[in-house]
N, C-alpha and C positions, 0 to 999 in steps of 0.2 A: 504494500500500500504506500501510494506516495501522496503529499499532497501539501501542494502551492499556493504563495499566495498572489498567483498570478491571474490577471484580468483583460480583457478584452482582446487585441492584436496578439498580447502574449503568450495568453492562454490557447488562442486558436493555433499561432505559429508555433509553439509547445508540440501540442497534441499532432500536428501534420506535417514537418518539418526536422522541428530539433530531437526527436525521440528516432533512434536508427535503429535498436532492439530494445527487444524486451525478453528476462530471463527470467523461467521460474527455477527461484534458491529454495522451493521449500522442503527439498530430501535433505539440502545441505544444514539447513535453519537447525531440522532433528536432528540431523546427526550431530553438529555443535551442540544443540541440549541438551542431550544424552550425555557427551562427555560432559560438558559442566555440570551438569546431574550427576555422574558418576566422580566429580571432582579430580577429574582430568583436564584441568586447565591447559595446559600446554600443549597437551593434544589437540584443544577445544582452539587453542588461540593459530595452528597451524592447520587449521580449515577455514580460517578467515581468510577472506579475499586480500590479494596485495592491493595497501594505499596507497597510493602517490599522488605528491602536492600538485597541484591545482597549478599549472604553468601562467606565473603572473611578470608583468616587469614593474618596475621600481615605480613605477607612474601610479600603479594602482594600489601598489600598499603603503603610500605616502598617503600620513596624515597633515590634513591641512589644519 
């Protein structure tokens, strides 16, 4: 479940444009459960998906 708090152009060019897939994690969601259920953290944290930062330049993480 995703949800934005996007509106009009946004929300249209969202939905018809800027979404290229769509994946369903939810074998994956249990299976992370399970192990943090069974208090296998480190199992549980190497079925997380790899993060990587968000490609910005210096323009946009300057605070004005």
């Amino acid at each position: 479940s995703l949800q934005l708090g996007l509106t009009g152009e946004a929300a249209e060019r969202y939905a018809e444009e800027w979404i290229v897939s769509i994946n369903d994690v939810t074998a994956l969601a249990h299976a992370i459960h399970a192990q943090v259920k069974d208090g296998a953290l480190d199992a549980a944290r190497q079925l997380l998906p790899a993060e990587l930062p968000y490609p910005s330049g210096d323009t946009l993480l300057a605070r004005t």
